[in-house]
C-alpha positions in Angstrom: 14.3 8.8 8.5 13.7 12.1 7.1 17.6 13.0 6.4 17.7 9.6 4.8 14.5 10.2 2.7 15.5 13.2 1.3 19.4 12.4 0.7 20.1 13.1 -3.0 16.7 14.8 -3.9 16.5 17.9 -5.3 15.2 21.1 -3.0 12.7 22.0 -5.2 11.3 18.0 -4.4 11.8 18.3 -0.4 10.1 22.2 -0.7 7.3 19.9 -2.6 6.8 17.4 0.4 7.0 19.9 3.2 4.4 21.8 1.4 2.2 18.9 0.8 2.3 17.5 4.3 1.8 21.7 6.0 -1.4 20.8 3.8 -2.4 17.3 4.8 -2.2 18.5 8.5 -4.4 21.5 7.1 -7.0 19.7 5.8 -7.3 17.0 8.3 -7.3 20.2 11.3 -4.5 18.5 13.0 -2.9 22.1 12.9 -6.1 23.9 14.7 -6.1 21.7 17.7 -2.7 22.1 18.4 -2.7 26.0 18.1 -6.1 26.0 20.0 -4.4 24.8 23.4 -3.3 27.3 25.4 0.1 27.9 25.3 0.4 26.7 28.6 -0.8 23.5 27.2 1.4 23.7 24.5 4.7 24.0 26.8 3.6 21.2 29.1 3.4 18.9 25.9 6.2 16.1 25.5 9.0 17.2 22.9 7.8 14.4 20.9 3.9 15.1 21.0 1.6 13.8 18.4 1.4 16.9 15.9 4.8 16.9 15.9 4.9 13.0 14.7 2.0 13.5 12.5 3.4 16.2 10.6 7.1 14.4 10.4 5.5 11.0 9.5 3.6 12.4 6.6 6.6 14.6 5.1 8.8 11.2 4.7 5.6 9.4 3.1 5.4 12.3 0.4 9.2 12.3 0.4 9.0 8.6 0.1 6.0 9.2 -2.7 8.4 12.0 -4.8 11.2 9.2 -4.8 9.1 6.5 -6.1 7.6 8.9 -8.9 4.6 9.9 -8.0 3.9 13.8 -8.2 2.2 15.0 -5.1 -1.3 16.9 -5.8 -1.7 20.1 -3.8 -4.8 21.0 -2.6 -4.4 24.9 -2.1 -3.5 26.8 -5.2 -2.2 30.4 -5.0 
């Protein structure tokens, strides 16, 4: 889904949706429960484990978002 999402965009657009969904997971502290388990924990988890499906479903709905026209907001500023 992701490959097929982003064929034909430019970089600077899939840079964009990565970026934005690293931040969704951010804010939503996704991110800090995974990296909280030991890493124990974190071996034993399936390949497919829910941060990892999280994170990958969000970047093809901003991927799918940039397509459409709509400009992604960012909520952290440098």
């Amino acid at each position: 889904m992701f490959q097929k999402l982003a064929k034909g965009m430019d970089g600077a657009d899939v840079v964009m949706a990565l970026k934005q969904a690293g931040e969704e997971i951010w804010a939503v502290g996704i991110d800090e429960t995974y990296t909280s388990m030991s890493p124990q924990a974190q071996d034993d988890e399936p390949l497919g484990n829910a941060f990892d499906i999280t994170w990958l479903t969000v970047v093809c709905i901003k991927l799918k978002e940039i397509k459409q026209g709509k400009k992604p907001k960012t909520r952290i500023h440098s």
